[in-house]
mmCIF file as gemmi writes it, N, C-alpha and C atoms, coordinates in Angstrom:
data_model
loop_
_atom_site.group_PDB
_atom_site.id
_atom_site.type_symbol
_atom_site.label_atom_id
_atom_site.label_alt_id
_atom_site.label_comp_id
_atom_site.label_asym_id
_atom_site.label_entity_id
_atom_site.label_seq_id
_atom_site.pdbx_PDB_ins_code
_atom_site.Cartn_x
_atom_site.Cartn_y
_atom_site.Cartn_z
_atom_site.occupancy
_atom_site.B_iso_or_equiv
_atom_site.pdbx_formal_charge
_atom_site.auth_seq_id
_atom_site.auth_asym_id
_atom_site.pdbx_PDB_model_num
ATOM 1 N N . UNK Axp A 1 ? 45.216 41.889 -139.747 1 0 ? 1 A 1
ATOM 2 C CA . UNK Axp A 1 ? 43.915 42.321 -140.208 1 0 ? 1 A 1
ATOM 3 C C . UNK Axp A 1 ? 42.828 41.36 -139.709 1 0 ? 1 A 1
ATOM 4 N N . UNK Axp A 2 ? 43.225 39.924 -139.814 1 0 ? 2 A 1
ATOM 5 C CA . UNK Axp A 2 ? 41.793 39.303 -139.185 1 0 ? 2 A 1
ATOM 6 C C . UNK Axp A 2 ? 41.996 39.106 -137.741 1 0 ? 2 A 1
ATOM 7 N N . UNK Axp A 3 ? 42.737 39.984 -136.877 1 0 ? 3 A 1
ATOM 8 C CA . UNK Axp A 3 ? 42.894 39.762 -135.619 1 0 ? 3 A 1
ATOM 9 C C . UNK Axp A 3 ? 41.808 41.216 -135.171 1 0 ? 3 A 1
ATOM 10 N N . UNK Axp A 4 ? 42.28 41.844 -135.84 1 0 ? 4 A 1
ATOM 11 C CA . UNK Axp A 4 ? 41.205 43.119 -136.119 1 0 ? 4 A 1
ATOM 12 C C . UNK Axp A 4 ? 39.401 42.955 -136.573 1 0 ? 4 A 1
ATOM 13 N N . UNK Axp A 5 ? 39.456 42.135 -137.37 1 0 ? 5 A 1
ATOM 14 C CA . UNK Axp A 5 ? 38.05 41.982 -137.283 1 0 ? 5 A 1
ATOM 15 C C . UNK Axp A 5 ? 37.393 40.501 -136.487 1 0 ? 5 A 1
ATOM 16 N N . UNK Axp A 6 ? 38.075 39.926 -135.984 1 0 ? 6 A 1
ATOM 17 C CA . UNK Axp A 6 ? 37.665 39.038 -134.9 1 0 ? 6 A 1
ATOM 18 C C . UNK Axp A 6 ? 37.544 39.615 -133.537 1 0 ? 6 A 1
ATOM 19 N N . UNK Axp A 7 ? 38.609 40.134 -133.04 1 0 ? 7 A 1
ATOM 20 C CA . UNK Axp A 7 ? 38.62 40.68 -131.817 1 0 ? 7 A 1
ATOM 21 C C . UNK Axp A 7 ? 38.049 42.515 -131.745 1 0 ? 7 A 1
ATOM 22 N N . UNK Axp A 8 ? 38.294 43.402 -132.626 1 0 ? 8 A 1
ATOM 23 C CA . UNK Axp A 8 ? 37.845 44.544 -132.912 1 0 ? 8 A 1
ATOM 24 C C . UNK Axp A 8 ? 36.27 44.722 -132.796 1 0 ? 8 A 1
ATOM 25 N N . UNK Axp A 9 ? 35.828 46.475 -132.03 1 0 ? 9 A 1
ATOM 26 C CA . UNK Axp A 9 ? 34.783 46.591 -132.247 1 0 ? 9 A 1
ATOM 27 C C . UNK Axp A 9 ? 34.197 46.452 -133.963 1 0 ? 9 A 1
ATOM 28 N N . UNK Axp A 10 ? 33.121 46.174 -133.962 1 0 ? 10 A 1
ATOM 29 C CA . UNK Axp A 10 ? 32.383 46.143 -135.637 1 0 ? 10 A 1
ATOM 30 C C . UNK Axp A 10 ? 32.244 47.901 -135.911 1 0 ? 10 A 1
ATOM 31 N N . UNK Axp A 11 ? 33.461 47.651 -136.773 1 0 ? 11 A 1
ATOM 32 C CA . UNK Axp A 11 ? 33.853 49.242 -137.574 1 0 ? 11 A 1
ATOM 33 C C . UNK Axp A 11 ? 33.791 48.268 -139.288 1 0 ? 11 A 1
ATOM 34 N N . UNK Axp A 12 ? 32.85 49.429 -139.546 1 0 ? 12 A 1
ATOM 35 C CA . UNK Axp A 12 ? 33.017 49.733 -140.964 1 0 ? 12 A 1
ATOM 36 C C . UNK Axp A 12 ? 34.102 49.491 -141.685 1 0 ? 12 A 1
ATOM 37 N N . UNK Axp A 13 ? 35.068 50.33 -141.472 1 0 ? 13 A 1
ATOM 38 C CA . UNK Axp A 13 ? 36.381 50.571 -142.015 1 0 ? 13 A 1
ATOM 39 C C . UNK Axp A 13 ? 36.966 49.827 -142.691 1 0 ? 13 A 1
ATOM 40 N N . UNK Axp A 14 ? 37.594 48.601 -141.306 1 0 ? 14 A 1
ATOM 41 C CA . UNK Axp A 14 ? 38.168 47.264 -141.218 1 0 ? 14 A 1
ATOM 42 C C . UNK Axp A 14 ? 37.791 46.544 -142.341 1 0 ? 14 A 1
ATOM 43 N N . UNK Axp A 15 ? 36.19 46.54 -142.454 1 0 ? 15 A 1
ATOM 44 C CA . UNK Axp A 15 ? 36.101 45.331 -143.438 1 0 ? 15 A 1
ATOM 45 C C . UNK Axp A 15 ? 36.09 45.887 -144.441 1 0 ? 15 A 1
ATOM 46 N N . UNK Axp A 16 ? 35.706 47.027 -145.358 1 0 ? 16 A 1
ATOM 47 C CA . UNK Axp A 16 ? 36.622 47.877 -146.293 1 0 ? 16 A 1
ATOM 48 C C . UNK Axp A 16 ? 38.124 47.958 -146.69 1 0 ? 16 A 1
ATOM 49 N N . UNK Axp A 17 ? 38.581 47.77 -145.32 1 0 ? 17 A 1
ATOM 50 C CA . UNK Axp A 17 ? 40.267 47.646 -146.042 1 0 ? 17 A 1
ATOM 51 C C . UNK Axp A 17 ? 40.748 46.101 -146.073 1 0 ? 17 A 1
ATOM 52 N N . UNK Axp A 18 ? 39.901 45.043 -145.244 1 0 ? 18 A 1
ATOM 53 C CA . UNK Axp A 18 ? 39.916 44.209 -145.732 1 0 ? 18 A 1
ATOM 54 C C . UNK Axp A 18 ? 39.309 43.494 -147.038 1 0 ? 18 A 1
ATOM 55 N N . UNK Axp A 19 ? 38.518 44.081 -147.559 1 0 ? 19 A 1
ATOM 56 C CA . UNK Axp A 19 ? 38.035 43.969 -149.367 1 0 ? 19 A 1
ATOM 57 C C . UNK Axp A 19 ? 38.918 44.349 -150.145 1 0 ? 19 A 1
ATOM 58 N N . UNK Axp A 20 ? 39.555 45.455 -149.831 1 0 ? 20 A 1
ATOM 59 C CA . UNK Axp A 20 ? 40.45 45.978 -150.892 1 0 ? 20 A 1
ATOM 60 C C . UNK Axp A 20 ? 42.064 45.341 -151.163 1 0 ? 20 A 1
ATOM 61 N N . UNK Axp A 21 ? 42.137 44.614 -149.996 1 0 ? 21 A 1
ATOM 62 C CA . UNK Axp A 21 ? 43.319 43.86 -149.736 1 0 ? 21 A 1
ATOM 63 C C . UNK Axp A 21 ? 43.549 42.463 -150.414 1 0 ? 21 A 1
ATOM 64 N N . UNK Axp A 22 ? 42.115 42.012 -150.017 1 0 ? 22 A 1
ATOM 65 C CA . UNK Axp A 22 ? 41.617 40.433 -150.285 1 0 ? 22 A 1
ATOM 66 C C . UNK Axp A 22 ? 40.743 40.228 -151.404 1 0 ? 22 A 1
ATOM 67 N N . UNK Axp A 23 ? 41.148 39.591 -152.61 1 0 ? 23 A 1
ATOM 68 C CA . UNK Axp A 23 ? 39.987 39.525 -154.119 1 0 ? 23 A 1
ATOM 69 C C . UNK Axp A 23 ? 39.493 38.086 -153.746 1 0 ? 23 A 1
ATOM 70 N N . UNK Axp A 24 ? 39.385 37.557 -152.781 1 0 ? 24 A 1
ATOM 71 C CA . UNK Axp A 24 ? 38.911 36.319 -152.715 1 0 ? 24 A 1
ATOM 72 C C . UNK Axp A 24 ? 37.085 35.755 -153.558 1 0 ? 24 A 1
ATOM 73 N N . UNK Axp A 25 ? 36.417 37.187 -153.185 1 0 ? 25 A 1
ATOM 74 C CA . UNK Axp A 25 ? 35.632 37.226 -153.968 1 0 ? 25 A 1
ATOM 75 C C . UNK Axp A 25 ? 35.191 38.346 -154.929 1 0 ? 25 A 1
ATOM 76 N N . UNK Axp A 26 ? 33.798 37.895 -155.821 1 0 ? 26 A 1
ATOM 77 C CA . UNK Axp A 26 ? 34 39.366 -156.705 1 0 ? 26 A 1
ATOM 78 C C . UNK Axp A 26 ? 32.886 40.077 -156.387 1 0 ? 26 A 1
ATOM 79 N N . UNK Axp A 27 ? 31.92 40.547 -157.074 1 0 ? 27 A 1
ATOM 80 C CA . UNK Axp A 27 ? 30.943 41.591 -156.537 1 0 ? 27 A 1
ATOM 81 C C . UNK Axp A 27 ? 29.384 41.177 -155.816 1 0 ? 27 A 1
ATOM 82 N N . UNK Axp A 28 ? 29.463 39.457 -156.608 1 0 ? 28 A 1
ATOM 83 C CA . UNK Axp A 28 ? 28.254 38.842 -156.425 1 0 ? 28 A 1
ATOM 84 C C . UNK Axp A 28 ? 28.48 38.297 -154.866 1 0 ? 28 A 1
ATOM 85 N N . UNK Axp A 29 ? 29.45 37.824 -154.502 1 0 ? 29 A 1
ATOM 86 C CA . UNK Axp A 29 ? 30.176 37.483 -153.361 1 0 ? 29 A 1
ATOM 87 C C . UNK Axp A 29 ? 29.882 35.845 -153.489 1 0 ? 29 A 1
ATOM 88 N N . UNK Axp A 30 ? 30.553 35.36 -154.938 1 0 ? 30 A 1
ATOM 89 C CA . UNK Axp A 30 ? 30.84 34.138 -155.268 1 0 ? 30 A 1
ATOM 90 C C . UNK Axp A 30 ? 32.278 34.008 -155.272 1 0 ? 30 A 1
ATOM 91 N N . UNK Axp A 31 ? 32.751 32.919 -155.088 1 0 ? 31 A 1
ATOM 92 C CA . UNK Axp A 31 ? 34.805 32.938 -154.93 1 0 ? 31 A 1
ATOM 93 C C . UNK Axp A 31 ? 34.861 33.445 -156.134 1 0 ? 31 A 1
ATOM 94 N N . UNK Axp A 32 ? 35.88 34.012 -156.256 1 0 ? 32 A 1
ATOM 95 C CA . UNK Axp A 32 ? 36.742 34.388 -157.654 1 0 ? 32 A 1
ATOM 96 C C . UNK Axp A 32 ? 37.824 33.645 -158.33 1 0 ? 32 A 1
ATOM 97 N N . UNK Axp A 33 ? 38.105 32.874 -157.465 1 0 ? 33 A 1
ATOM 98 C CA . UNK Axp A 33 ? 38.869 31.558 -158.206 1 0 ? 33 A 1
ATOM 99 C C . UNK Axp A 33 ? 38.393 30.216 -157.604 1 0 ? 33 A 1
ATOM 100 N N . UNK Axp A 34 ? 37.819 29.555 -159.211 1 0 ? 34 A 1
ATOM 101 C CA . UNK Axp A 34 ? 37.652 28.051 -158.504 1 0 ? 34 A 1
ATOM 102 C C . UNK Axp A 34 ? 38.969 27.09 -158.423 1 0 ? 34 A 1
ATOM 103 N N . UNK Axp A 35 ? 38.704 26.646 -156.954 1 0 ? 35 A 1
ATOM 104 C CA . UNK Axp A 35 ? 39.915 25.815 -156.507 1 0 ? 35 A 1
ATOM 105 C C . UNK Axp A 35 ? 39.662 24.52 -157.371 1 0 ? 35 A 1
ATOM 106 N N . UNK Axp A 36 ? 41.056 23.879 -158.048 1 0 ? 36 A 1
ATOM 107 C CA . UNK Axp A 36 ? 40.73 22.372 -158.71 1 0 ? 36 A 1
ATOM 108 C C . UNK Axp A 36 ? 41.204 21.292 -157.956 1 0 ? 36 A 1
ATOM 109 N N . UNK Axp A 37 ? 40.009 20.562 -157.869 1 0 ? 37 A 1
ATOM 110 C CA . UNK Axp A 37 ? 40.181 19.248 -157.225 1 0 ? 37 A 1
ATOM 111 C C . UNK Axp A 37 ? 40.998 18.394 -158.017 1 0 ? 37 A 1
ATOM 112 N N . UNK Axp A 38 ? 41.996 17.677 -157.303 1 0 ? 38 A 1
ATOM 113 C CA . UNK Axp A 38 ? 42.676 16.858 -158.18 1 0 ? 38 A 1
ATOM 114 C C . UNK Axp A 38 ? 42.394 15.385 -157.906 1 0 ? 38 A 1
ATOM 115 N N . UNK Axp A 39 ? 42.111 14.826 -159.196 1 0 ? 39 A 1
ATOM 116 C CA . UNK Axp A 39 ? 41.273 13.106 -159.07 1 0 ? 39 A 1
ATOM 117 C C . UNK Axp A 39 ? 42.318 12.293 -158.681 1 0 ? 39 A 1
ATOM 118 N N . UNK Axp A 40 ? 41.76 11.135 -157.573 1 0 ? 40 A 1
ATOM 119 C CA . UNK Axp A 40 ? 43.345 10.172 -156.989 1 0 ? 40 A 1
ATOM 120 C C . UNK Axp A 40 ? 43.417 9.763 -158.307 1 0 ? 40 A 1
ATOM 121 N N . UNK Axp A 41 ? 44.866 9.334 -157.912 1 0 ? 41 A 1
ATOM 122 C CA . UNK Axp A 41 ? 45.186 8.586 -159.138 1 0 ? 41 A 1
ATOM 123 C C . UNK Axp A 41 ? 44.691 7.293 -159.015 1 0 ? 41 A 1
ATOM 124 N N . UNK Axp A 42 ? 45.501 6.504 -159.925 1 0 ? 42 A 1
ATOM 125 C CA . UNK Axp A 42 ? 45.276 5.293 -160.517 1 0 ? 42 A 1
ATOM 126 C C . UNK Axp A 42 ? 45.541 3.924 -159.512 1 0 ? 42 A 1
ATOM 127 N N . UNK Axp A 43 ? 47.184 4.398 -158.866 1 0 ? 43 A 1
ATOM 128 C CA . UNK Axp A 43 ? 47.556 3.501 -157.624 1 0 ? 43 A 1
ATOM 129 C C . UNK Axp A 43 ? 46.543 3.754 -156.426 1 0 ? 43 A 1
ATOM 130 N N . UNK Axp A 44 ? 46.021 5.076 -156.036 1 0 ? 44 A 1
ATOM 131 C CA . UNK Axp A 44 ? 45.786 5.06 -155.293 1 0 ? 44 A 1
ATOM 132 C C . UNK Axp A 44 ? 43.532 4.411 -155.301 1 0 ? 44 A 1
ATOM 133 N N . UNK Axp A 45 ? 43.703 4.717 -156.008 1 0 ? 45 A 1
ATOM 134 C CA . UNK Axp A 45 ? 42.167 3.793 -156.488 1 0 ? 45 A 1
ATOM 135 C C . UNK Axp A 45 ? 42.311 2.124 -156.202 1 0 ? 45 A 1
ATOM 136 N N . UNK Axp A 46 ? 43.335 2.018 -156.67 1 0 ? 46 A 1
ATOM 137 C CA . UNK Axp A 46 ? 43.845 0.47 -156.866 1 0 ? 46 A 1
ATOM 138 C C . UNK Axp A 46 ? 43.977 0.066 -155.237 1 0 ? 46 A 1
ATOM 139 N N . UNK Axp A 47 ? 44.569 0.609 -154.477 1 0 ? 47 A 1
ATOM 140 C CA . UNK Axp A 47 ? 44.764 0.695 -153.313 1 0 ? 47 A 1
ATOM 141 C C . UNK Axp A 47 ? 43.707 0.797 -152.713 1 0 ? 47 A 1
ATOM 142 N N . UNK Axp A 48 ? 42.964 1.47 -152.922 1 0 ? 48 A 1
ATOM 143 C CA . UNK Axp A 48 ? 41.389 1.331 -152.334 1 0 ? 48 A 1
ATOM 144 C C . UNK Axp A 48 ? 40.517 0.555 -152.2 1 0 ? 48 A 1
ATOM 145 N N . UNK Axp A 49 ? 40.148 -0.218 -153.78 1 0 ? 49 A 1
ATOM 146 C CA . UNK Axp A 49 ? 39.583 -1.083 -153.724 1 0 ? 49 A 1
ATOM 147 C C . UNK Axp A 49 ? 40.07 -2.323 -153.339 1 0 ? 49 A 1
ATOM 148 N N . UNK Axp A 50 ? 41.562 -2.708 -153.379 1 0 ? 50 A 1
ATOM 149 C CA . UNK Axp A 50 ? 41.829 -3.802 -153.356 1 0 ? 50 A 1
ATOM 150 C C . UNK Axp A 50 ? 41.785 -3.722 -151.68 1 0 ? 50 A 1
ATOM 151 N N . UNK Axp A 51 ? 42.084 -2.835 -150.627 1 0 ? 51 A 1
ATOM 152 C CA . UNK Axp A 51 ? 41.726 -2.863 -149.034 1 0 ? 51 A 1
ATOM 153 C C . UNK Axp A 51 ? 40.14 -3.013 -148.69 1 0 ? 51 A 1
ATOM 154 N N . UNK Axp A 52 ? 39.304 -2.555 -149.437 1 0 ? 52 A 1
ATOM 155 C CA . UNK Axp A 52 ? 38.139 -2.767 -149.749 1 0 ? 52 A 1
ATOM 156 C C . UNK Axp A 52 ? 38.063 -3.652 -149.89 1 0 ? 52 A 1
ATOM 157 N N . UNK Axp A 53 ? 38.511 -4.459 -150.497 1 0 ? 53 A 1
ATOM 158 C CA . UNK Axp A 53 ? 38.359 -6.239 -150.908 1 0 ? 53 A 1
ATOM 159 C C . UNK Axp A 53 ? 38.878 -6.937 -150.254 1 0 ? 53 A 1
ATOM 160 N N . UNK Axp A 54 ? 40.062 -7.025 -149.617 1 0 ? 54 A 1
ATOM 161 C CA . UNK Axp A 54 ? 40.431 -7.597 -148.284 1 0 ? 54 A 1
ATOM 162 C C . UNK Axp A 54 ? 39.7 -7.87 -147.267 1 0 ? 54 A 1
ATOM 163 N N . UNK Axp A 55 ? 39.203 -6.22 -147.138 1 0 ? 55 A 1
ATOM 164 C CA . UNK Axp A 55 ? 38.447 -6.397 -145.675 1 0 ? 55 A 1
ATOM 165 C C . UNK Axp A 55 ? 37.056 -7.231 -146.111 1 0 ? 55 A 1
ATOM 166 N N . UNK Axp A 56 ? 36.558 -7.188 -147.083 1 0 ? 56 A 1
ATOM 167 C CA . UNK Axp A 56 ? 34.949 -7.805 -147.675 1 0 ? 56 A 1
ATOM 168 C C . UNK Axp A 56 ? 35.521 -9.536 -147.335 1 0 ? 56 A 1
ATOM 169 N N . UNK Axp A 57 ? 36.822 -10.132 -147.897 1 0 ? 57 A 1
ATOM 170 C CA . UNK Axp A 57 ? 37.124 -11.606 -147.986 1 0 ? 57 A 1
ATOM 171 C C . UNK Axp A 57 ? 37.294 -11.682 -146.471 1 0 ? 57 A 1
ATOM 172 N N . UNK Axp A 58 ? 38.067 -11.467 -145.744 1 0 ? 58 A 1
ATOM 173 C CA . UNK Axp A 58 ? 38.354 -11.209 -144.333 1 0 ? 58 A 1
ATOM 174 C C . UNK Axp A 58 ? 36.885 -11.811 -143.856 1 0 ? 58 A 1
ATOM 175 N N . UNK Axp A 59 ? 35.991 -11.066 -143.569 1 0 ? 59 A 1
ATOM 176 C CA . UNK Axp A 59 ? 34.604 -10.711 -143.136 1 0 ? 59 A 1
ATOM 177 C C . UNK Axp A 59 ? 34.018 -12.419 -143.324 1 0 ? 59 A 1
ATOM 178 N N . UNK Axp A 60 ? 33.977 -12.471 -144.639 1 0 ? 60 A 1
ATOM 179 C CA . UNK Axp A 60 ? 33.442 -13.722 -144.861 1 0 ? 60 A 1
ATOM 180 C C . UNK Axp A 60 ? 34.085 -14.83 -144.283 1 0 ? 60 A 1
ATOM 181 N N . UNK Axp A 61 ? 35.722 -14.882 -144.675 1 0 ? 61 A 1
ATOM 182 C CA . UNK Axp A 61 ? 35.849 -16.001 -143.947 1 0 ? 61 A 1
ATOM 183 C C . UNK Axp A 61 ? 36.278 -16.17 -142.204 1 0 ? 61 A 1
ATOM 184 N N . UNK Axp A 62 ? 35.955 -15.279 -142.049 1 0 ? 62 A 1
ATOM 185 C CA . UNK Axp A 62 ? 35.943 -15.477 -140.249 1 0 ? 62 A 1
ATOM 186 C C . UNK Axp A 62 ? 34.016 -16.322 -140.557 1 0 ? 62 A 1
ATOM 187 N N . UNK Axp A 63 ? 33.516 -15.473 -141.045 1 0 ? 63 A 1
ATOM 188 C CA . UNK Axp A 63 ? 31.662 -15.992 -140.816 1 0 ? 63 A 1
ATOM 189 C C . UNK Axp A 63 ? 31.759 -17.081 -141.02 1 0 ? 63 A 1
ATOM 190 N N . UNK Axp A 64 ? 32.143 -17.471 -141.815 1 0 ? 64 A 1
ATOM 191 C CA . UNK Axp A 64 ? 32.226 -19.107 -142.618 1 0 ? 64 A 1
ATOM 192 C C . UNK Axp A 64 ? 33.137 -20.204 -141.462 1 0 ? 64 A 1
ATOM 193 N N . UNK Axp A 65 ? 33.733 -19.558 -141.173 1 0 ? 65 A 1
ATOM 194 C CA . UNK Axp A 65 ? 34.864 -20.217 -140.356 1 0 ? 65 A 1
ATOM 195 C C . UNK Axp A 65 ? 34.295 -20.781 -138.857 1 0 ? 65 A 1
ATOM 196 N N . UNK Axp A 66 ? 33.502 -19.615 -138.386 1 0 ? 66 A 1
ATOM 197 C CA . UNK Axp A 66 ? 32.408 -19.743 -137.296 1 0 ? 66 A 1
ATOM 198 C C . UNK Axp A 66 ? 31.57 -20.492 -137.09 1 0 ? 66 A 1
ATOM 199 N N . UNK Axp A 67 ? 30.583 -20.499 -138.551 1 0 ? 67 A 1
ATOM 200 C CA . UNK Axp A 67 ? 29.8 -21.143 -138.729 1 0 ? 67 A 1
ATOM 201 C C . UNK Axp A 67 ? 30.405 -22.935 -139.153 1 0 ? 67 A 1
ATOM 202 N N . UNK Axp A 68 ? 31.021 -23.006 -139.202 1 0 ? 68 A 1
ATOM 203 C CA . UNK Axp A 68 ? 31.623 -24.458 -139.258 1 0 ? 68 A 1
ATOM 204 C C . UNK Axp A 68 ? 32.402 -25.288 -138.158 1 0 ? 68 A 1
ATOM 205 N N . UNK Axp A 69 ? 32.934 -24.269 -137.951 1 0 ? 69 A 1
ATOM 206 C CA . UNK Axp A 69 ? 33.294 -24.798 -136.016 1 0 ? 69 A 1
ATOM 207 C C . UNK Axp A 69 ? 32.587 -24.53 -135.59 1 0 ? 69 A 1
ATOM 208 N N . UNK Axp A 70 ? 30.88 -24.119 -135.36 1 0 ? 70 A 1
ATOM 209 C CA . UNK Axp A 70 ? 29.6 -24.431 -133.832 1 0 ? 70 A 1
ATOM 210 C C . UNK Axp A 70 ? 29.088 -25.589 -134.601 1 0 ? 70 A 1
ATOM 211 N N . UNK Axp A 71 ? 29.102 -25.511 -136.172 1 0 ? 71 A 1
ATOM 212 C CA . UNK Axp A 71 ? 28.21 -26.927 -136.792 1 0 ? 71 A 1
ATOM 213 C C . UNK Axp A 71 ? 29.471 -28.194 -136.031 1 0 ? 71 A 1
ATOM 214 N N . UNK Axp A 72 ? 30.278 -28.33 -136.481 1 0 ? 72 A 1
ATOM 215 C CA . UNK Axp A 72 ? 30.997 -29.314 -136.523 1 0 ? 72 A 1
ATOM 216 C C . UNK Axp A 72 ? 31.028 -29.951 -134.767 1 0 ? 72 A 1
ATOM 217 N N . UNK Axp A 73 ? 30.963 -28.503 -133.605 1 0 ? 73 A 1
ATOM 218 C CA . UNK Axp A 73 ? 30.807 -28.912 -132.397 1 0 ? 73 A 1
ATOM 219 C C . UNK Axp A 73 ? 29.552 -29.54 -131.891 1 0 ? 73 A 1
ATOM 220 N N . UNK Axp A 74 ? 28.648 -28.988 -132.871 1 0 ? 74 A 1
ATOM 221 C CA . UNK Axp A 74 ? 27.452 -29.389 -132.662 1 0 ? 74 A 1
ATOM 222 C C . UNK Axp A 74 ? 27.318 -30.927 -133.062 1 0 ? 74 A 1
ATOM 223 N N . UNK Axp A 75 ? 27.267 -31.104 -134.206 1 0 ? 75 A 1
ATOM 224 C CA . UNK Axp A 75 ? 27.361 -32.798 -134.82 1 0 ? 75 A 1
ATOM 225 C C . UNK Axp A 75 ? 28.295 -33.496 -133.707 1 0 ? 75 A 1
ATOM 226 N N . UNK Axp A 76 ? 29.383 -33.306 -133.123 1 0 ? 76 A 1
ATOM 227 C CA . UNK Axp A 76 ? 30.31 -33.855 -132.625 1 0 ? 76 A 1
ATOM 228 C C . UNK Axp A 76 ? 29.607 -34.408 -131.393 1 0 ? 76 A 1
ATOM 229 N N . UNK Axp A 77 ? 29.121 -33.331 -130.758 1 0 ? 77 A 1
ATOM 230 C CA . UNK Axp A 77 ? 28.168 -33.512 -129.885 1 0 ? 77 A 1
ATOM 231 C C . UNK Axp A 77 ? 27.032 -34.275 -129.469 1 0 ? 77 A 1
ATOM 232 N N . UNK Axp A 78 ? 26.261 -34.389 -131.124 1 0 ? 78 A 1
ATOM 233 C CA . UNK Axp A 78 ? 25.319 -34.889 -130.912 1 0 ? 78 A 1
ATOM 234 C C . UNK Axp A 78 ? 25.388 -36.354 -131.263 1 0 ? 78 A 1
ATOM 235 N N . UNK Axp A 79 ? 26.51 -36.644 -131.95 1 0 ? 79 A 1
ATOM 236 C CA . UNK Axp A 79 ? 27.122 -38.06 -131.862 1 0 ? 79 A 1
ATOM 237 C C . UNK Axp A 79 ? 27.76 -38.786 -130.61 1 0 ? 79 A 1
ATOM 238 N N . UNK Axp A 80 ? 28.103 -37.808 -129.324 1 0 ? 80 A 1
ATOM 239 C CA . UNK Axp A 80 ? 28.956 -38.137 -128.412 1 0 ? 80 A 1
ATOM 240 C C . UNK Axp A 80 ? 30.088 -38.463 -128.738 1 0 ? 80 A 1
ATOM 241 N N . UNK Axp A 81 ? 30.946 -37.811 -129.327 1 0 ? 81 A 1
ATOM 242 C CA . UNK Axp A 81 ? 32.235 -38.051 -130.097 1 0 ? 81 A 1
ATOM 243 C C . UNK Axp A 81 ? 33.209 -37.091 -129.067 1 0 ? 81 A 1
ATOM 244 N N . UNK Axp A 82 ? 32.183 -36.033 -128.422 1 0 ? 82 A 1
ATOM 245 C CA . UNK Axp A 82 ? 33.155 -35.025 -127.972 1 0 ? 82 A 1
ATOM 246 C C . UNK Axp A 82 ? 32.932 -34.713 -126.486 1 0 ? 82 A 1
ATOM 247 N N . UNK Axp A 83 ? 34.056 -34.632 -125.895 1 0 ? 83 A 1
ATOM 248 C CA . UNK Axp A 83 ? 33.582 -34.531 -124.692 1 0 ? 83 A 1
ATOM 249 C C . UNK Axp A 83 ? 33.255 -33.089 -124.033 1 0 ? 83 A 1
ATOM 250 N N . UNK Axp A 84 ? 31.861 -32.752 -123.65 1 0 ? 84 A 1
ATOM 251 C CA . UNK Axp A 84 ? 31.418 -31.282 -123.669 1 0 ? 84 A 1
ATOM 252 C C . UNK Axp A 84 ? 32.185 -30.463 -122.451 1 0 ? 84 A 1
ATOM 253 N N . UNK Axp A 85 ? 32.767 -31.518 -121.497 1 0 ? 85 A 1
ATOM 254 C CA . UNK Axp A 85 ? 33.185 -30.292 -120.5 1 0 ? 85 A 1
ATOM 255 C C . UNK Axp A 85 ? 34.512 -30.254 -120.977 1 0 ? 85 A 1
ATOM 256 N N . UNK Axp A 86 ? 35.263 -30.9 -121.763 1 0 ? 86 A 1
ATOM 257 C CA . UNK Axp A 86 ? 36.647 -30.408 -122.143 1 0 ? 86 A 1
ATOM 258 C C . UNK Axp A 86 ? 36.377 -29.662 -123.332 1 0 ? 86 A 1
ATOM 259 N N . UNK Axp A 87 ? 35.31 -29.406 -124.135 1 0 ? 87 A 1
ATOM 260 C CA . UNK Axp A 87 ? 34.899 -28.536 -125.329 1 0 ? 87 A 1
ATOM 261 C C . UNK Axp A 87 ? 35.117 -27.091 -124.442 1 0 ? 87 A 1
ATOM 262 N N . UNK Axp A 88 ? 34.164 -27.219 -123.15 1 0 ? 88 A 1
ATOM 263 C CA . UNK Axp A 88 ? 34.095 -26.076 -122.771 1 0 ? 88 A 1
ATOM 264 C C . UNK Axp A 88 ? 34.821 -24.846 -121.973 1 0 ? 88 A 1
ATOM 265 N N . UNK Axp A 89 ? 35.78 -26.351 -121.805 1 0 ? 89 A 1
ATOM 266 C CA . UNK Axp A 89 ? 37.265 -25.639 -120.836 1 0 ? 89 A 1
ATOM 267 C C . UNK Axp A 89 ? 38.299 -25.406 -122.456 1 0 ? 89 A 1
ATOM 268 N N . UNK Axp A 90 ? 37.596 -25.603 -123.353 1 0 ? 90 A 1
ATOM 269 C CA . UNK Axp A 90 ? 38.747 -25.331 -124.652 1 0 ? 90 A 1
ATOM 270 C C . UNK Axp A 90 ? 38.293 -23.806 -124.924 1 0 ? 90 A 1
ATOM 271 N N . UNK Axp A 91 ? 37.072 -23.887 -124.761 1 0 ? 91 A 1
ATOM 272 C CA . UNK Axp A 91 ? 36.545 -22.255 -125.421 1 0 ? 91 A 1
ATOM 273 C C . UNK Axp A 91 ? 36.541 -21.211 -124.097 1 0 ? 91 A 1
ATOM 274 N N . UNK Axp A 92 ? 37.21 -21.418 -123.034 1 0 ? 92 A 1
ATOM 275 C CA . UNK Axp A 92 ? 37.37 -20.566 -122.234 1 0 ? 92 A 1
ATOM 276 C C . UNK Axp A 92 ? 38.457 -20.154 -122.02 1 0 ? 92 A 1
């Protein structure tokens, strides 16, 4: 039947015997059954937020981590403690 009204000339008919076949909706041409959403559960919430929260701690401590190794290269540096062309053959 819906190979018929996809590919079929637009006949009347078709979609008549497809109404009478199909109660999907009712006269207003609102669904006739509401579908129920089912709420995640409890693990799976838990699971959510806590990957949610991983990735948030993650985030920070790479930033933090960054930001303390260019400070620390930097001071090192500006003390002459470090030697810049072997700094720079380290970060390559």
């Amino acid at each position: 039947m819906v190979i018929a009204v996809l590919l079929g000339p637009r006949a009347l008919t078709v979609y008549h015997q497809l109404d009478e076949r199909v109660t999907a909706f009712d006269q207003q041409g609102d669904p006739a059954v509401e579908l129920i959403s089912k709420p995640p559960s409890r693990l799976a919430v838990l699971a959510d937020r806590t990957t949610a929260s991983i990735q948030r701690i993650n985030a920070v401590t790479v930033s933090i981590a960054t930001i303390a190794a260019l400070l620390l290269a930097v001071i090192l540096a500006a003390l002459g403690r470090i030697n810049l062309s072997a700094l720079v053959e380290h970060l390559r």
